[in-house]
BAFIGU-640727 format. One record per residue (C-alpha): x negated, y negated, z; residue number from 0; residue in one letter. Coordinates in pm, 1 decimal. Layout:
N
NODE_X_Y_Z_NUM_a
...
END
This chain:
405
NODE_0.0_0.0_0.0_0_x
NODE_-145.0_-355.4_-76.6_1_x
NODE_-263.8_-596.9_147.9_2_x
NODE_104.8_-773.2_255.5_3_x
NODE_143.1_-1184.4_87.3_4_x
NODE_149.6_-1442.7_364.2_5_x
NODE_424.9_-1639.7_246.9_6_x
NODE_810.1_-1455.8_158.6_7_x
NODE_862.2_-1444.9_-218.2_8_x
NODE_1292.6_-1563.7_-151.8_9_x
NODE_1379.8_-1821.7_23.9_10_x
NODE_1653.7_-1631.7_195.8_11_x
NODE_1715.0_-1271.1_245.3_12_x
NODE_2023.8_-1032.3_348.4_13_x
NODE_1797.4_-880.1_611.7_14_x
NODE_1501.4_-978.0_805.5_15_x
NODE_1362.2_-723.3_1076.8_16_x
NODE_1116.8_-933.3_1273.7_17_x
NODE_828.1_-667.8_1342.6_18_x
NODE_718.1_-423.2_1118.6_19_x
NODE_617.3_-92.3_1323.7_20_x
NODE_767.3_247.8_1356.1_21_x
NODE_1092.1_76.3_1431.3_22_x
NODE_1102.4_-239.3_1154.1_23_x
NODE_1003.2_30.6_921.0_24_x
NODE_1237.2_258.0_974.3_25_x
NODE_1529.1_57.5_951.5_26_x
NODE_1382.6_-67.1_681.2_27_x
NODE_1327.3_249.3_501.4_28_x
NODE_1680.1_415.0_605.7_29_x
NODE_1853.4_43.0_407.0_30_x
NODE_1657.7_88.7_147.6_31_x
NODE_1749.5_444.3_34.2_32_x
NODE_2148.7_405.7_134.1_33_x
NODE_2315.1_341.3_-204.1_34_x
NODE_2557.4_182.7_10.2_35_x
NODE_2316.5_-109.2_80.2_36_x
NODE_2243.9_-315.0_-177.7_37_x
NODE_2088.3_-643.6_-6.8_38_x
NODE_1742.5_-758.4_13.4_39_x
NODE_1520.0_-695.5_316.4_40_x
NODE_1215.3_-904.6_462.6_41_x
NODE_1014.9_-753.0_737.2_42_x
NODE_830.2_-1002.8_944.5_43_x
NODE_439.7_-827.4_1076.2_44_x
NODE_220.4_-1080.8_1283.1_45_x
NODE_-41.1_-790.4_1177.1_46_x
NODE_-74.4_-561.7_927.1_47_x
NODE_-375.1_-389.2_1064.6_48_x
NODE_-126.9_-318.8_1358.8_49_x
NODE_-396.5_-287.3_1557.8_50_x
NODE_-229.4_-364.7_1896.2_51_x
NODE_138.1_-253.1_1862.8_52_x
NODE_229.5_47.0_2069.2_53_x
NODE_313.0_200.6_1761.5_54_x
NODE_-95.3_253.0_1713.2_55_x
NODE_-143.6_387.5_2079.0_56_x
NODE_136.5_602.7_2110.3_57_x
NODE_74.0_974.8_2258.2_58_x
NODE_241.7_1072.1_1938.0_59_x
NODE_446.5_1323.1_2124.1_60_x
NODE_852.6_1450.0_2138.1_61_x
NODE_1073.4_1594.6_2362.8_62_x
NODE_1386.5_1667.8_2483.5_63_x
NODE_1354.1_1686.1_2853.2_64_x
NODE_1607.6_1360.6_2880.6_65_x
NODE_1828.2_1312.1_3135.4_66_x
NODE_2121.9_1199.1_2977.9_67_x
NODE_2253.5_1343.4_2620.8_68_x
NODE_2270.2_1095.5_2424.0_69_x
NODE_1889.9_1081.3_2432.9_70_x
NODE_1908.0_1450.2_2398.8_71_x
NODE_2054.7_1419.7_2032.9_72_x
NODE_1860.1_1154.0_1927.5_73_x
NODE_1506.0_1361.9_1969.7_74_x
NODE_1671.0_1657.9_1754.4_75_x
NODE_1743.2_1430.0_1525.1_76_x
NODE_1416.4_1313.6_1514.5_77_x
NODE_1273.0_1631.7_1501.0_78_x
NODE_1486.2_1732.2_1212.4_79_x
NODE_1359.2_1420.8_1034.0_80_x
NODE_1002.4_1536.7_1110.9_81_x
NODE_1021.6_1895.8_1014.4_82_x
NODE_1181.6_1795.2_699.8_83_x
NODE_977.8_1496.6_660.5_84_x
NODE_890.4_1541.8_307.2_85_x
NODE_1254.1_1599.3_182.0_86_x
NODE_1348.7_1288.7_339.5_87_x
NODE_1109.1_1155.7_117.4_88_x
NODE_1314.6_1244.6_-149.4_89_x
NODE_1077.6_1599.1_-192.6_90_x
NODE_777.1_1313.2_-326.1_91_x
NODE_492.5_1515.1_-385.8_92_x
NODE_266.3_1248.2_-236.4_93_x
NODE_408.8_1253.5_128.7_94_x
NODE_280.5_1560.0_341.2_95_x
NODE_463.4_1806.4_513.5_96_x
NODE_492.1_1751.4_885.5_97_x
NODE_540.1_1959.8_1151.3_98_x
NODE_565.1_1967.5_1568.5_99_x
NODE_343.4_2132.3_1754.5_100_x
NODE_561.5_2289.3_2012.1_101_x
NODE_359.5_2317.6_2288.9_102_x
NODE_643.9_2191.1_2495.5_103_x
NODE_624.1_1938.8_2763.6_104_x
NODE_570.7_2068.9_3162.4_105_x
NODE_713.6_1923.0_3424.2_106_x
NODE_597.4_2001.0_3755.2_107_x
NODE_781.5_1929.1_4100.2_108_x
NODE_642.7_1931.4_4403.9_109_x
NODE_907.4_1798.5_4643.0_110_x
NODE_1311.6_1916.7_4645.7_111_x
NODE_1457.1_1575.3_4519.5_112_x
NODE_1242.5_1623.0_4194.2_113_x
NODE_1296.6_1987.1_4168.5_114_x
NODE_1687.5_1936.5_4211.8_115_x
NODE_1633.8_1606.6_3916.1_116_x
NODE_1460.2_1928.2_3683.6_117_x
NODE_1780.7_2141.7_3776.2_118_x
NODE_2043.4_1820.3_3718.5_119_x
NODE_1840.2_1735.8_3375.3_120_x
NODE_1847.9_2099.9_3257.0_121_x
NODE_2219.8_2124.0_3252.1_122_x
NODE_2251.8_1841.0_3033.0_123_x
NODE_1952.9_1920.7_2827.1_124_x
NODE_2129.6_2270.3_2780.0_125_x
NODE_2460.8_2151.3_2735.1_126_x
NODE_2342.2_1930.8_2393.1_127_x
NODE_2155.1_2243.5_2320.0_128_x
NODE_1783.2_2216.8_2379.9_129_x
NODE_1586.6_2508.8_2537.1_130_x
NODE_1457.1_2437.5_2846.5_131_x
NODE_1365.1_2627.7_3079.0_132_x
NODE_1330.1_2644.7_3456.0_133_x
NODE_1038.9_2822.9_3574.9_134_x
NODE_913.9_2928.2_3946.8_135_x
NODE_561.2_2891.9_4104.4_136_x
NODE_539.6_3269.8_3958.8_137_x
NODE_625.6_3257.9_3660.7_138_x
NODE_469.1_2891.3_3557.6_139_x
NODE_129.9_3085.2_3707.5_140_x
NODE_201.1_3432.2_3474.9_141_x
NODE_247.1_3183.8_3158.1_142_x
NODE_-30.7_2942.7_3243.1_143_x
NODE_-275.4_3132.9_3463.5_144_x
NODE_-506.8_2776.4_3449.9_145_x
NODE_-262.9_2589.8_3663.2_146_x
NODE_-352.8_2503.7_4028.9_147_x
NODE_55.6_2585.1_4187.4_148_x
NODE_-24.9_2570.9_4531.2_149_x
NODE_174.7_2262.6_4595.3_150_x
NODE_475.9_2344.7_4301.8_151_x
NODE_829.4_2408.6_4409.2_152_x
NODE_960.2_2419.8_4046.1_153_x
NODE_871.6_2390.1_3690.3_154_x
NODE_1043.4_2270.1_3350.3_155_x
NODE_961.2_2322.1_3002.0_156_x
NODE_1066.8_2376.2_2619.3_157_x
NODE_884.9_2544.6_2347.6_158_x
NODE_1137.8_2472.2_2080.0_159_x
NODE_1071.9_2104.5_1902.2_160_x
NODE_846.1_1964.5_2202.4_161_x
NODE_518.8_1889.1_2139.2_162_x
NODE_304.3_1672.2_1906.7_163_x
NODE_380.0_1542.8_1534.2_164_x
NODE_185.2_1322.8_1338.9_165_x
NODE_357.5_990.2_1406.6_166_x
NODE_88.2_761.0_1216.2_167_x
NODE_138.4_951.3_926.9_168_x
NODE_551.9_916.9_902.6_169_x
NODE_485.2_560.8_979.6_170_x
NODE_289.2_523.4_714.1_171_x
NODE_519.2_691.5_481.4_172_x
NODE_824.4_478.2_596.9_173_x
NODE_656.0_165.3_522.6_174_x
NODE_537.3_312.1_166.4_175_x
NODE_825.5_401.6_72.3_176_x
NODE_1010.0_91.6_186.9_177_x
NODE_799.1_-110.2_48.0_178_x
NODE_813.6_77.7_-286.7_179_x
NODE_1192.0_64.8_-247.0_180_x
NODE_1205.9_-312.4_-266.4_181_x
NODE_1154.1_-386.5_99.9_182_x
NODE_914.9_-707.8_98.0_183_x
NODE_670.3_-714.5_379.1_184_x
NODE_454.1_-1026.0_507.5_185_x
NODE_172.1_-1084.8_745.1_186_x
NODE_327.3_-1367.1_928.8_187_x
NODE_478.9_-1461.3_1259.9_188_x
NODE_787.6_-1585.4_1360.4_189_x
NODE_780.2_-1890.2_1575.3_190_x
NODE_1142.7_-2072.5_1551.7_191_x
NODE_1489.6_-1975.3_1565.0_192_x
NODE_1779.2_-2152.1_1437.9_193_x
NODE_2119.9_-2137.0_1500.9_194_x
NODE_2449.2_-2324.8_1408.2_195_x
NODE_2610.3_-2603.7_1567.5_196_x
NODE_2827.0_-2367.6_1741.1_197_x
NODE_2580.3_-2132.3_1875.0_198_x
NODE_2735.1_-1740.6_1712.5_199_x
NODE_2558.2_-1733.2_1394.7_200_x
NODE_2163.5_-1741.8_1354.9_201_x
NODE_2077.3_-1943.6_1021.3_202_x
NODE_1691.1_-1897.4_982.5_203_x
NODE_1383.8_-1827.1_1128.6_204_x
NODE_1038.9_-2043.0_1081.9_205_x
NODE_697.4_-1867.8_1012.7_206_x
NODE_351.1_-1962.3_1168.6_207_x
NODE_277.9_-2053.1_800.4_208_x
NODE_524.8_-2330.2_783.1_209_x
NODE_785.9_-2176.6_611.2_210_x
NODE_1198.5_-2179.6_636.1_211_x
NODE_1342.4_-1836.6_533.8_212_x
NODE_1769.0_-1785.9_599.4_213_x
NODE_1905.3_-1470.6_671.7_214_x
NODE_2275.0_-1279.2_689.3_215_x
NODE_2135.6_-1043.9_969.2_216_x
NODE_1846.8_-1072.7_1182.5_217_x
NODE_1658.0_-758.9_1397.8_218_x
NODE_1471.4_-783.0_1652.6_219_x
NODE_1169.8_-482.7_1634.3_220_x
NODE_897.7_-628.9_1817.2_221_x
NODE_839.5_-419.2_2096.4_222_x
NODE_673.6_-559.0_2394.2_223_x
NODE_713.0_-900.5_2213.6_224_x
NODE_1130.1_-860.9_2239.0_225_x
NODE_1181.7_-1070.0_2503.7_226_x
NODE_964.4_-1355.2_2371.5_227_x
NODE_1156.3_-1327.7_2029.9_228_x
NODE_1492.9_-1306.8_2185.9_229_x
NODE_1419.4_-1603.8_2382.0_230_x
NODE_1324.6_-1825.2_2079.2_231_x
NODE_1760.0_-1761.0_1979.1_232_x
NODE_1831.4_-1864.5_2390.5_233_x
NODE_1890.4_-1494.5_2503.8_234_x
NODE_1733.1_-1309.8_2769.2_235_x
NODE_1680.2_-918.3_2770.8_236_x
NODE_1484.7_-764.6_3031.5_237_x
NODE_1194.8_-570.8_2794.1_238_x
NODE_839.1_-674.0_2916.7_239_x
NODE_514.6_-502.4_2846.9_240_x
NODE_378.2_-223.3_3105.4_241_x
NODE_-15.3_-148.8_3028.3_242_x
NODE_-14.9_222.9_3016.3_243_x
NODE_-386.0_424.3_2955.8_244_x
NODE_-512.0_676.5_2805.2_245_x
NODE_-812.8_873.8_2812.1_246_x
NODE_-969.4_1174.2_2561.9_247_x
NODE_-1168.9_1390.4_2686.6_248_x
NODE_-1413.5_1763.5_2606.4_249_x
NODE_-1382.5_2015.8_2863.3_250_x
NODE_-1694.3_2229.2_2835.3_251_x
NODE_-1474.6_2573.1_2944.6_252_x
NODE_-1192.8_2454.2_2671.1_253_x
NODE_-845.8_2630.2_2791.3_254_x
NODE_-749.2_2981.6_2563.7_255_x
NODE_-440.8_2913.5_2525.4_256_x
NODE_-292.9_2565.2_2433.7_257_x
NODE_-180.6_2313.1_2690.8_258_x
NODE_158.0_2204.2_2708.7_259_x
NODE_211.7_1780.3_2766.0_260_x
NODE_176.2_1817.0_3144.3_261_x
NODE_362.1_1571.9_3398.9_262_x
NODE_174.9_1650.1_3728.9_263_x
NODE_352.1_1463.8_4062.1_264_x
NODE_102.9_1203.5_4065.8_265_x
NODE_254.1_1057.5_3730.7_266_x
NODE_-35.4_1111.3_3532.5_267_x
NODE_5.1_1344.8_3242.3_268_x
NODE_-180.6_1545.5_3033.6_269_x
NODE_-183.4_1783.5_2687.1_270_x
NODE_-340.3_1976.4_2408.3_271_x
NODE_-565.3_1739.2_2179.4_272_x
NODE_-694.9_2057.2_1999.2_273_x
NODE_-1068.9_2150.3_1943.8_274_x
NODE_-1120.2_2177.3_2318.4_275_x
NODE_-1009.1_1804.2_2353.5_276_x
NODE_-697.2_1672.5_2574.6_277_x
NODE_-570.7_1356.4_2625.7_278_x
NODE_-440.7_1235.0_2948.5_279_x
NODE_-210.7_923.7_3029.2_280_x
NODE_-84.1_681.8_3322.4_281_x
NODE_-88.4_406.1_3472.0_282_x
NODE_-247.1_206.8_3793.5_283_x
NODE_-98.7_241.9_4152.8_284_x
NODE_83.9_-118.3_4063.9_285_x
NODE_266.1_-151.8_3744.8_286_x
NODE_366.2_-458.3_3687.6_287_x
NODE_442.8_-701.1_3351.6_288_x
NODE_122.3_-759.2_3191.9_289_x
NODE_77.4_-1017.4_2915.4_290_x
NODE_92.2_-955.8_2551.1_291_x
NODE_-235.0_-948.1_2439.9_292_x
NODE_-402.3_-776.8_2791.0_293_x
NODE_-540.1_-472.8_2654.5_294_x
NODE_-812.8_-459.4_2880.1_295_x
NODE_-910.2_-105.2_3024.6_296_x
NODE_-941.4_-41.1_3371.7_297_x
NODE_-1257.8_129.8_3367.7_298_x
NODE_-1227.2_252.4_3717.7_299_x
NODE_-885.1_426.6_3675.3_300_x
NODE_-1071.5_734.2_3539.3_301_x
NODE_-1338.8_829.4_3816.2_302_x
NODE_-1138.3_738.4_4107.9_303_x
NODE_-796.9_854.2_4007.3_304_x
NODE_-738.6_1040.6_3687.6_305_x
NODE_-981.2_1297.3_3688.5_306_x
NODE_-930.8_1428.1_4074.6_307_x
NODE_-589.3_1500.0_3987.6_308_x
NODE_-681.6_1693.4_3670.8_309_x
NODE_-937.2_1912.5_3842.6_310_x
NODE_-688.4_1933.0_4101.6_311_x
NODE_-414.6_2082.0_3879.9_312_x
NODE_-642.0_2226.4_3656.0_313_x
NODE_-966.6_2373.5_3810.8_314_x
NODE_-1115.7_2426.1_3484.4_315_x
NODE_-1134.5_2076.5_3439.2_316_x
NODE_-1458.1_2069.1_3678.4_317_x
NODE_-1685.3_1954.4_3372.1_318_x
NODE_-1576.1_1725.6_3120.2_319_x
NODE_-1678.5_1482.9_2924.1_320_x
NODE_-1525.8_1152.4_2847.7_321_x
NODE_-1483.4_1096.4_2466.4_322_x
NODE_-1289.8_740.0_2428.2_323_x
NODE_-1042.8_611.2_2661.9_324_x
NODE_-778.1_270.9_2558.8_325_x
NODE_-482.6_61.2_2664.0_326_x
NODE_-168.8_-0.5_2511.2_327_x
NODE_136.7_-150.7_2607.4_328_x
NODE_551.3_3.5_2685.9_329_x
NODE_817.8_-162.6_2597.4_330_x
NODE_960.3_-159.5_2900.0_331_x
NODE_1348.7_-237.3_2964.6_332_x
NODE_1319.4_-292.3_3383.8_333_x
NODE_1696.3_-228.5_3436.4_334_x
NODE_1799.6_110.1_3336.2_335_x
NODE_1470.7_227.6_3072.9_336_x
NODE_1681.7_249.8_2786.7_337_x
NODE_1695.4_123.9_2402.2_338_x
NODE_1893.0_-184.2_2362.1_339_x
NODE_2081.1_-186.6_2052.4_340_x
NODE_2329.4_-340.8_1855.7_341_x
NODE_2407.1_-669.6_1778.9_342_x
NODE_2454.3_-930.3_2075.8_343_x
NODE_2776.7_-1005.3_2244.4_344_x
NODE_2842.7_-1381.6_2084.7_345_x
NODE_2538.1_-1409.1_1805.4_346_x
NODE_2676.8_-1194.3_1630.0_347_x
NODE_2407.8_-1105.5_1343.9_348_x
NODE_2132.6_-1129.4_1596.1_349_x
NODE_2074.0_-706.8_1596.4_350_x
NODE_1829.8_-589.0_1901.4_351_x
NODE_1624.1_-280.6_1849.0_352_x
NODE_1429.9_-271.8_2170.2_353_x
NODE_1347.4_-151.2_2500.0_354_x
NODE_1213.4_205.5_2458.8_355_x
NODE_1034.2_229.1_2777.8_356_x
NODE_759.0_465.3_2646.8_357_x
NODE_965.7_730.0_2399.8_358_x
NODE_1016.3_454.2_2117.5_359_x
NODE_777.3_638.1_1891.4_360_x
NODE_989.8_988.0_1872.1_361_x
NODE_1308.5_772.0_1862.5_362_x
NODE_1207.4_585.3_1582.6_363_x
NODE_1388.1_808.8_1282.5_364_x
NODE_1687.5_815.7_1516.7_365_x
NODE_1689.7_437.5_1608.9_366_x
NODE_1590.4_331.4_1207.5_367_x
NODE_1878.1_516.4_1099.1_368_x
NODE_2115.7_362.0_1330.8_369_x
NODE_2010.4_17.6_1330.8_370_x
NODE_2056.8_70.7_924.4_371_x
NODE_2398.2_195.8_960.4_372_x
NODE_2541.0_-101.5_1184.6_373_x
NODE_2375.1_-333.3_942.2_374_x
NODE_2509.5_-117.7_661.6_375_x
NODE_2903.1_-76.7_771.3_376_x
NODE_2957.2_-252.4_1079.3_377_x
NODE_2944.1_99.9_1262.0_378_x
NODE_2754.7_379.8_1340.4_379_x
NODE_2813.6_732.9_1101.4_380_x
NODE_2616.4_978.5_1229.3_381_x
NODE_2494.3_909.5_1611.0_382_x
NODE_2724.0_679.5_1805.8_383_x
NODE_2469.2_420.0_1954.5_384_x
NODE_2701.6_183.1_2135.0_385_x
NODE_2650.8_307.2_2483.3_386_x
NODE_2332.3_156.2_2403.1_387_x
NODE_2469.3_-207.1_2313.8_388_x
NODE_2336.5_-541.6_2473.1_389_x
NODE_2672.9_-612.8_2606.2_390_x
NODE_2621.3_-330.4_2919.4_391_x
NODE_2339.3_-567.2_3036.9_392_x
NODE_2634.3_-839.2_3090.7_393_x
NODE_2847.2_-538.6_3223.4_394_x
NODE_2580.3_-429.8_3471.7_395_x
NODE_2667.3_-142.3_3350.6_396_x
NODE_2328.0_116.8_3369.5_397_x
NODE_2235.5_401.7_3151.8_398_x
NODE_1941.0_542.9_3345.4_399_x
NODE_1715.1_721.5_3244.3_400_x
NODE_1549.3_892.4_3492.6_401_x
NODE_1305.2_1125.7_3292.8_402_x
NODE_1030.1_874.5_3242.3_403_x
NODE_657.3_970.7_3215.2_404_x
END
């Protein structure tokens, strides 16, 4: 794909998604192919290197160990969309086949309240058809002999669509094929928002370049930037960015078998990186907002807390090697750490697409697809998103989701 133009080549545009990651270019792909939708589309990216977006840091992972069922659906879904990535391509011989590596996701309980959460979330996980399992002390230690259980009251995991994909790729491919479908991307930033006299109608939004563009419909896709964005048309949404860390690292006694995404008590995590690598994730003992472009690495995190707990759970982890370690950023929505979708309560063609708290990147088909639809019809056609609409913010109305990592 070329380098993106600075300036838009239309002065005004059907559709502008204002970010242009996993989530601006899926909606953007999913328009694009509906022969229902026949407008034109600008996509708004501050960088096209998208060096720092948490679409570029993501533990490119799926699952659906959810607690509540709607988020259930939306992973198979996207794991449809991945295992039949190249057909949604339109069976281009260009774009790869893709695949998840189910190694399955483990999570480990070490006190009653979160072994009776693992029991509360299987039923529902279950119940929209996923295939988790509940497994004892015993029989986590007969399927993963490596584990350190001493302190485990109960285990949860599924091997079926749980795992890793190759999210950079299907990113890619989105925005290709977008692109190539008419979508118009820039490398520009949005710095003004206008609305009418009367406050329910966005007209236009202002680049960093100077420029004016109008719109019909406006979406808001910029991750741990939403709030900022949303702002600039006089609405607040609670999305801020969390730093979250990860590290990669060699064992030198690799594991024989592979390693499923591992949620130890402590909150840290850890999973197969393949070739006797892992990767493990967390965050500090605070948490709190962090700004937008503080990506610095906490160099200490490692010694003093991340690697005691993986020797702890894992034993075999005595000798390792640090390979590369980074920060990124969650989009975190503080209130119940779920999407917020739809289009706002009075500005009507002001569309949010944010707040993923961490599992944006496997939501992304699911969430592209939507956001297209609503745009498309007015409604949703395949996944009914509105329990995920702006307006329960101004209900107080929570959708939590307690199955965070």
């Amino acid at each position: 794909m070329k380098k993106f133009n600075k300036k838009p080549s239309l002065d005004k545009y059907d559709v502008i998604i204002m970010g242009g990651a996993i989530m601006g270019s899926s909606t953007a792909w999913f328009l694009s192919q509906n022969p229902d939708f026949n407008g034109t589309v600008l996509v708004v990216e501050k960088d096209q290197k998208y060096e720092f977006c948490s679409t570029a840091h993501t533990t490119s992972c799926i699952r659906q160990q959810f607690s509540t069922k709607l988020n259930v659906e939306i992973s198979q879904f996207s794991a449809n969309f991945i295992n039949n990535f190249q057909e949604y391509m339109g069976n281009d011989p260009r774009v790869p086949k893709l695949s998840i590596n189910s190694f399955g996701y483990m999570y480990l309980a070490a006190d009653d309240d979160f072994a009776q959460n693992l029991i509360d979330n299987q039923k529902v996980q279950l119940e929209a058809g996923a295939a988790t399992e509940l497994l004892t002390p015993k029989q986590i230690k007969s399927r993963y002999p490596f584990y350190n259980i001493e302190d485990i009251k109960l285990g949860s995991i599924n091997l079926i669509n749980e795992g890793y994909w190759d999210s950079i790729t299907a990113f890619e491919w989105l925005k290709k094929k977008a692109y190539e479908n008419g979508v118009e991307y820039v490398e520009n930033e949005i710095v003004e928002i206008t609305s009418n006299k009367s406050g329910d109608r966005i007209i236009s939004v202002k680049l960093a370049s100077g420029e004016t563009v109008t719109g019909e419909r406006f979406v808001n896709a910029t991750g741990p930037r939403a709030a900022a964005i949303s702002k600039m048309a006089g609405i607040e949404i609670p999305v801020e960015p969390r730093k979250r860390y990860s590290w990669i690292f060699k064992a030198e006694k690799p594991l024989d078998q592979d390693l499923p995404l591992t949620i130890d008590p402590s909150g840290f995590h850890v999973r197969e990186n393949g070739g006797g690598t892992y990767q493990a994730g967390g965050h500090g003992s605070s948490d709190p907002a962090v700004g937008f472009d503080d990506f610095e690495m906490d160099f200490d995190l490692w010694e003093n807390s991340v690697w005691p707990v993986l020797f702890k759970r894992i034993p075999q982890f005595e000798s390792l090697k640090l390979i590369s370690q980074w920060a990124g950023h969650y989009a975190m929505n503080t209130v119940d750490q779920n999407a917020i979708l739809g289009p706002h309560n009075i500005i009507q063609n002001f569309f949010f697409l944010n707040g993923f708290s961490g599992h944006g990147t496997q939501q992304a088909p699911a969430m592209g697809r939507a956001t297209s639809e609503i745009l498309t019809y007015g409604s949703y056609k395949t996944i009914d998103m509105s329990a995920f609409h702006y307006e329960r913010l101004l209900r107080g109305h929570k959708i939590v989701e307690k199955a965070i990592i």
